[in-house]
C-alpha positions in Angstrom: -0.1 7.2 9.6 -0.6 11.2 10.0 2.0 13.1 11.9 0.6 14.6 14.9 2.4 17.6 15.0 0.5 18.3 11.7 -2.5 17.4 12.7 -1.6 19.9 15.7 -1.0 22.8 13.5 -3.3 22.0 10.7 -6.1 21.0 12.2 -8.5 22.2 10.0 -6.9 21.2 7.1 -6.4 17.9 8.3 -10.7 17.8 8.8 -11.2 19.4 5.1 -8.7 16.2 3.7 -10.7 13.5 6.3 -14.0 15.4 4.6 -12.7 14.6 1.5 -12.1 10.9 1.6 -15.2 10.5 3.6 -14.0 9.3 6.5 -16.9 9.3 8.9 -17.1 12.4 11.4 -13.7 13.9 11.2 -14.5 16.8 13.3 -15.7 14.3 16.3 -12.5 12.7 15.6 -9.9 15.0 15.6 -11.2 16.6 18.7 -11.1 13.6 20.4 -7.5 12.7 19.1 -5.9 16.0 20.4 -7.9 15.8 24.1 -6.3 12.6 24.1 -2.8 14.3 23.0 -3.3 17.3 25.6 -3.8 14.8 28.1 -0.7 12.7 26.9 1.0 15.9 27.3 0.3 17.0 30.7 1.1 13.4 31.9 4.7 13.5 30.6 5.2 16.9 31.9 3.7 15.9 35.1 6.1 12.9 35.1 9.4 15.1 34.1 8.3 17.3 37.2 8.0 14.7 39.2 11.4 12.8 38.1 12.6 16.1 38.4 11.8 16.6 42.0 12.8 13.1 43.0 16.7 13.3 41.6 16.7 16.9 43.2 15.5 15.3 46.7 18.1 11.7 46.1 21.0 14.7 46.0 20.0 16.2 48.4 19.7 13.6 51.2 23.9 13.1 50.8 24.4 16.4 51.8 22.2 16.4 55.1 23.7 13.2 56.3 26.8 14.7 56.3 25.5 17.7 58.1 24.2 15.9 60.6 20.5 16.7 59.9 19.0 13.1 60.3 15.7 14.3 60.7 15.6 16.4 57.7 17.7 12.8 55.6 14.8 10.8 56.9 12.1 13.1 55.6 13.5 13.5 52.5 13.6 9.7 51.9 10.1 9.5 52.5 9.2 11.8 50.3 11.3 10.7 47.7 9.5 6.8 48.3 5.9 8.8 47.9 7.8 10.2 44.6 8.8 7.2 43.2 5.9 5.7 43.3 4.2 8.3 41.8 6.4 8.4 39.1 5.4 4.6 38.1 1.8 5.9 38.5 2.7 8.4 36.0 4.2 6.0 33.6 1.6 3.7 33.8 -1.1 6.2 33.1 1.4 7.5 29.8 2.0 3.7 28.8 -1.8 3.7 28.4 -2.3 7.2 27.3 -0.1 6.5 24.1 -1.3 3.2 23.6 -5.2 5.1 23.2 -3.6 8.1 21.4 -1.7 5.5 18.8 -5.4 3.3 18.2 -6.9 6.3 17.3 -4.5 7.6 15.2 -4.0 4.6 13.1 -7.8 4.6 12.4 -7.4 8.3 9.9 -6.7 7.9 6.7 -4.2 9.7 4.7 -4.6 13.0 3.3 -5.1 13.5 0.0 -3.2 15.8 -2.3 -4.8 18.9 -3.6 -5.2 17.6 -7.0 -7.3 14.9 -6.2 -11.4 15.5 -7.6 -13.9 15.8 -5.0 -16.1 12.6 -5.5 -17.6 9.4 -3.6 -18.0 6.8 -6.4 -16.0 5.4 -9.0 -18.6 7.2 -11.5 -16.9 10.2 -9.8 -13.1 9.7 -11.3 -11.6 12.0 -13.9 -10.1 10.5 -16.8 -7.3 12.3 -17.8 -5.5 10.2 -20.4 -6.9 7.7 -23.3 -4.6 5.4 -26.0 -5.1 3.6 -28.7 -8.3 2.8 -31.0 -10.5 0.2 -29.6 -11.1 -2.8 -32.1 -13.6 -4.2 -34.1 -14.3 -7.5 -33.5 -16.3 -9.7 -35.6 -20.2 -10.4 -34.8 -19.1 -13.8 -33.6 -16.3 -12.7 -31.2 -16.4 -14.5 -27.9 -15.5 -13.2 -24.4 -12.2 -14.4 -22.9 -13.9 -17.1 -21.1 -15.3 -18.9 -24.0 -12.3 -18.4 -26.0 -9.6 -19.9 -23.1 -12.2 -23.4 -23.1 -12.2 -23.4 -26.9 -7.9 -23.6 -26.9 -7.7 -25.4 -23.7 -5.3 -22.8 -21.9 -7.1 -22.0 -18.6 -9.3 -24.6 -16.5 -11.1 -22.6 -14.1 -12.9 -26.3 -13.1 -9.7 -27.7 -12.4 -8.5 -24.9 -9.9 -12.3 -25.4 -8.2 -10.9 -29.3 -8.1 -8.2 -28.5 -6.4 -8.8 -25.4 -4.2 -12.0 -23.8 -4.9 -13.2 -20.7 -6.8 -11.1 -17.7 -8.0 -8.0 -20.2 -9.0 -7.5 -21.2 -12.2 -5.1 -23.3 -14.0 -3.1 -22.5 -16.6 -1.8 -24.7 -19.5 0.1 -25.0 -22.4 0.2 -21.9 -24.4 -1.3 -19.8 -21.5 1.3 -20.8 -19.0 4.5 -19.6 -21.4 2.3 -16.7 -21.7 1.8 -15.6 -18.2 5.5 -16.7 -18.2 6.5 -14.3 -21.2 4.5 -11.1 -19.8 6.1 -11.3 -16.3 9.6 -11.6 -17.3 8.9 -8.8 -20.1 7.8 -7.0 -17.5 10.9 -7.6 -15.1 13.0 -6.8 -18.1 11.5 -3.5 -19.0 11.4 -2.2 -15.0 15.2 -3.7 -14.9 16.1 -1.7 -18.0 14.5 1.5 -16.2 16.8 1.2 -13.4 14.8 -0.7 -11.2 16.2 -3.8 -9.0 14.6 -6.9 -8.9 14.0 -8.6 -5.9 12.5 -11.9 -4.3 10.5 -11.4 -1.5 9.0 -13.8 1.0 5.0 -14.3 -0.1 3.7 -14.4 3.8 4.4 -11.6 6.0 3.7 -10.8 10.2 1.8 -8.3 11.5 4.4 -6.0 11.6 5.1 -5.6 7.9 1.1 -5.8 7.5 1.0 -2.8 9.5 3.8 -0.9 8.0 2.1 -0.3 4.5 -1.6 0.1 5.9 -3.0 -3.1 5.2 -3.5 -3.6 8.6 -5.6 -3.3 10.8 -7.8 -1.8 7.2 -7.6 -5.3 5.8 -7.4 -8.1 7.6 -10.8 -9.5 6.0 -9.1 -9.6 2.4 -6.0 -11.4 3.1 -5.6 -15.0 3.5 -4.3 -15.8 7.8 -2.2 -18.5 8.4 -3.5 -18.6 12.2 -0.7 -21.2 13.3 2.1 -19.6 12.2 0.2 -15.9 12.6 1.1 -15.0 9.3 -0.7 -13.4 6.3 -0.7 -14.1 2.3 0.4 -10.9 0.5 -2.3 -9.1 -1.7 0.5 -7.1 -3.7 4.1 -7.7 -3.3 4.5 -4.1 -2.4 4.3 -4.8 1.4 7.3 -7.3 1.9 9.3 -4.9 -0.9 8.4 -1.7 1.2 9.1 -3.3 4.6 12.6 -4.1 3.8 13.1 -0.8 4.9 11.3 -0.6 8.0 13.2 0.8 10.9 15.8 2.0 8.6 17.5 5.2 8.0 18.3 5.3 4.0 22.1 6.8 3.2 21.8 9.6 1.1 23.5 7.4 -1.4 21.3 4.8 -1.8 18.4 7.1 -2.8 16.6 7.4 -4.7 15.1 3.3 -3.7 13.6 2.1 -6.7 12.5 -2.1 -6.8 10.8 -4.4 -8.8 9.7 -7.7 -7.8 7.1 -10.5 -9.4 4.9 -12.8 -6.8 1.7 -14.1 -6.4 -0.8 -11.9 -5.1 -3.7 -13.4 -3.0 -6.7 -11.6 -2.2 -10.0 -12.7 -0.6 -12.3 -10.8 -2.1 -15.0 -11.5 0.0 -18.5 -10.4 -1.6 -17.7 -10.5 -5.2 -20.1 -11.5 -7.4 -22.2 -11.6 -10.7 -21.4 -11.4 -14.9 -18.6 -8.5 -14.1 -16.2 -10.6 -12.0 -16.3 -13.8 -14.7 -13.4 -15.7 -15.7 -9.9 -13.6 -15.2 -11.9 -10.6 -14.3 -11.2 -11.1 -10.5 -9.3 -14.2 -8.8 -8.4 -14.6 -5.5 -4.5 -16.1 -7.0 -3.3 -13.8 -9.3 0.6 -13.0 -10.8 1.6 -9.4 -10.8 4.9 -7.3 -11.7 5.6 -4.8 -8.9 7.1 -1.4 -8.6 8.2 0.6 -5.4 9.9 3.4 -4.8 11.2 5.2 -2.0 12.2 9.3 -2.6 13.0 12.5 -0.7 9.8 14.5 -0.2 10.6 16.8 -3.0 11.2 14.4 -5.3 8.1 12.0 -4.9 5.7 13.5 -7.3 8.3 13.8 -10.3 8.9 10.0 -9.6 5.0 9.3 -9.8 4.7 10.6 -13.0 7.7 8.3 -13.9 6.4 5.6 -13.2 3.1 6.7 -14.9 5.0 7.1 -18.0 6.1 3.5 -17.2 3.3 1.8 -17.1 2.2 3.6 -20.1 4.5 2.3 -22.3 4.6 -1.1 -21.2 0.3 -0.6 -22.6 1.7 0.6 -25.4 4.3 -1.6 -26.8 1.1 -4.6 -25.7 -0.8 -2.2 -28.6 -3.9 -2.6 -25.7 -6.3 0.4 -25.9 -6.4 2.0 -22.8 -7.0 4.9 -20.4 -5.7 6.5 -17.3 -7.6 7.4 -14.4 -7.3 9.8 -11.1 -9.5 8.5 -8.5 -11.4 11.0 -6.4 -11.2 11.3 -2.7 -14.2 8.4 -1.9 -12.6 6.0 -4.5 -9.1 6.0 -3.0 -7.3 4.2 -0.9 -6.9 4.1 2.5 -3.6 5.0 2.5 -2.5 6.9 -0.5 -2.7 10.8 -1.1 -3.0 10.2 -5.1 -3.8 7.8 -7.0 -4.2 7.2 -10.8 -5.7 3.6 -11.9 -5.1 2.3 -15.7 -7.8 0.7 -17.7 -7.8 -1.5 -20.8 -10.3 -1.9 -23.3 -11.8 -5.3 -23.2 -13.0 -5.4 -26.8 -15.6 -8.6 -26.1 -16.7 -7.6 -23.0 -16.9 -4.0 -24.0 -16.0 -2.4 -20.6 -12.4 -1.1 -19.1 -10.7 -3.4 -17.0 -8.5 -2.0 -14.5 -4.8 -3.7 -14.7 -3.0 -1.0 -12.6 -2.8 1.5 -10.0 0.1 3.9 -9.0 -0.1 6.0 -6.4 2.1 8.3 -4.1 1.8 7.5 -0.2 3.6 10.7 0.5 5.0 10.2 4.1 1.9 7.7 5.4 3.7 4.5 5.1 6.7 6.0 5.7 5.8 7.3 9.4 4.1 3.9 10.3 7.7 1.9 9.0 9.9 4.5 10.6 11.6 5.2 7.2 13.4 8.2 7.4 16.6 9.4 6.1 19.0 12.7 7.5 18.6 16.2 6.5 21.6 18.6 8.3 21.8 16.1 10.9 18.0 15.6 11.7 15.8 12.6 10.6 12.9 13.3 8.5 10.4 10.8 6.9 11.0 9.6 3.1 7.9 9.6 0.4 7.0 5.8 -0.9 4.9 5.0 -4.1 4.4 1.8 -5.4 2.3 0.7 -9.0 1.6 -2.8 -10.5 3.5 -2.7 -14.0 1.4 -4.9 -14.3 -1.5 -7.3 -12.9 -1.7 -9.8 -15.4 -5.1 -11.4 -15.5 -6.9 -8.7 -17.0 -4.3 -7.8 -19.5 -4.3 -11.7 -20.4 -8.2 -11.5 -20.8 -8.2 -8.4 -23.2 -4.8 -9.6 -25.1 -6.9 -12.4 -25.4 -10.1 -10.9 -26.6 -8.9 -7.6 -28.5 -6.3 -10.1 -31.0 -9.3 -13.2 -31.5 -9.8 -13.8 -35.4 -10.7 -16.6 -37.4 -7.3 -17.7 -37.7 -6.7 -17.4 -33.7 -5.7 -15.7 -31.1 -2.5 -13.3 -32.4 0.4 -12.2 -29.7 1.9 -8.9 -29.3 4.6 -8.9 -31.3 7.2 -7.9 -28.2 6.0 -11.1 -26.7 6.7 -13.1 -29.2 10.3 -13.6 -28.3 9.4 -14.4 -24.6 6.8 -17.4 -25.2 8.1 -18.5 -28.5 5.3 -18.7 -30.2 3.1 -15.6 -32.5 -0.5 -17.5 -32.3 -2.7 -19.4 -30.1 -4.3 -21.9 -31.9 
């Protein structure tokens, strides 16, 4: 959520970021957010006066009692009656004033940093960083879902059995695989100083708000209407939330976490040859990062985790590329965002498998994460990346190593899953 002190005194810089990200008629609404902020304003003052006036009048009345002046006690406890009610007049009409102000605020999206390319589409993104040589598959080389029914590792007419679409089963050699990337993964964030943690899957409103996901995206998440509960979509909301309402000691920054869940996400509307077999589910396992840094520090710790993700691509040997969104591609909460690809050597497209991105102080204001600078509070940065999704980097691992002789693991997996080939 923006400030609104900075939207007060950079107003037209708040427009030209709103412009940016398409948001739809930012002039229209930032006019309309700060009448409803003047007129917040004058109520409070107009309460404090009034407040004011009535304590003045309440000390008053002592005195004239003791003087004698009934009369004058009597009128002055009248008036202070007429005040008093005013006064919960007042604080009715602010009650409501801030309750408009904050549904209006909540609807702008967050700035994006200057870096980000001016753009609407996904055509529109600047590549900035390619690794690795794409390979040459033989003229018979099947896409990942022909080669998972010709091993027997994933059922996606099973998971339709038992739930419906966009669930698969794993088996046998797929399952110690999924098994062998996510603790690889663990291991590698652990061994970068990150601390693992095990985070409820469903979360309340509350947390849903606190990272942005609400009231954006409600439609993609799975609701648990009885118990008023929601299915994550990326186990960076329950991580980040453990520090809602929280002042972080100096000591205990910089926050860096890592956590594995299931992700579930609705994706309602997907459809056609693009979104076939692990290309998009609606149950899928990913490796999570989050941090939590001082302003100054929060772009330096992007590009770390960057250079994570990086290396976790490289020491798979996958072919891929790095992204920066531009402003119409982004989300609706961060201020930059890079997105990493792989090659899918069968399929020949990139498949997204990650996204880091720097929230700046968004999230930060909507949790109430802060931490104390000379004795004042001021709002930390959070960033969060998936290191990694796994169902796209199982669909090209499984695709890019295909021969005649198999299906060949990357050799740093090896050790995880126990075996070197699927067969």
């Amino acid at each position: 959520m923006l400030q609104l002190n900075f939207i007060r005194e950079n107003k037209e810089v708040t427009i030209a970021g709103l412009k940016k990200k398409y948001f739809k008629e930012p002039e229209a609404a930032i006019e309309q957010l700060l009448t409803l902020d003047q007129k917040r304003r004058e109520t409070q003052a107009d309460l404090d006066a009034t407040l004011a006036q009535s304590n003045a009048l309440a000390k008053q009345i002592g005195g004239l009692i003791k003087e004698g002046k009934k009369d004058e006690a009597e009128a002055a406890k009248a008036q202070t009656a007429l005040l008093k009610t005013r006064s919960k007049e007042l604080e009715e009409q602010l009650r409501q004033a801030e309750s408009v102000l904050q549904d209006e605020l909540v609807k702008l999206p967050n700035l994006p940093h200057e870096s980000v390319p001016e753009g609407r589409t996904p055509e529109e993104n600047v590549e900035v960083y390619t690794w690795g040589e794409k390979p040459v598959l033989a003229d018979d080389a099947q896409p990942h879902w022909e080669l998972i029914k010709k091993y027997d590792i994933i059922d996606f007419e099973l998971g339709n059995k038992i739930t419906g679409a966009g669930f698969p089963v794993y088996k046998g050699k797929a399952a110690r695989l999924q098994r062998a990337m996510i603790n690889f993964f663990l291991n590698e964030a652990a061994d970068a100083g990150y601390l693992e943690i095990q985070p409820p899957i469903l979360i309340n409103k509350e947390s849903g708000f606190g990272t942005g996901q609400l009231p954006d995206k409600e439609g993609q998440m799975y609701y648990a209407s009885d118990d008023d509960l929601y299915l994550i979509p990326t186990a960076e909301v329950p991580i980040t939330n453990i520090y809602r309402d929280t002042i972080v000691a100096d000591q205990e920054l910089p926050v860096k976490n890592t956590a594995y869940t299931p992700c579930f996400r609705r994706e309602a509307g997907s459809w056609g040859a693009h979104v076939r077999g692990l290309n998009r589910l609606h149950q899928f396992d990913k490796v999570e990062l989050v941090q939590i840094r001082k302003p100054e520090e929060s772009y330096q710790a992007l590009e770390e985790m960057v250079e994570h993700v990086k290396g976790l691509l490289q020491k798979l040997n996958l072919p891929f590329r790095i992204i920066r969104l531009c402003g119409g591609d982004m989300s609706f909460t961060s201020a930059l965002t890079y997105d990493f690809e792989v090659w899918s050597a069968a399929q020949q497209r990139w498949l997204e498998c990650s996204s880091v991105s720097n929230f700046e102080n968004y999230q930060a204001n909507r949790l109430k994460l802060r931490y104390k600078v000379d004795g004042k509070t001021q709002l930390l940065h959070t960033l969060n990346g998936s290191a990694l999704a796994l169902p796209r980097i199982l669909a090209a691992l499984l695709e890019n190593n295909q021969s005649a002789e198999g299906i060949r693991i990357p050799e740093v997996l090896v050790p995880y899953c126990g075996f070197d080939t699927i067969q």
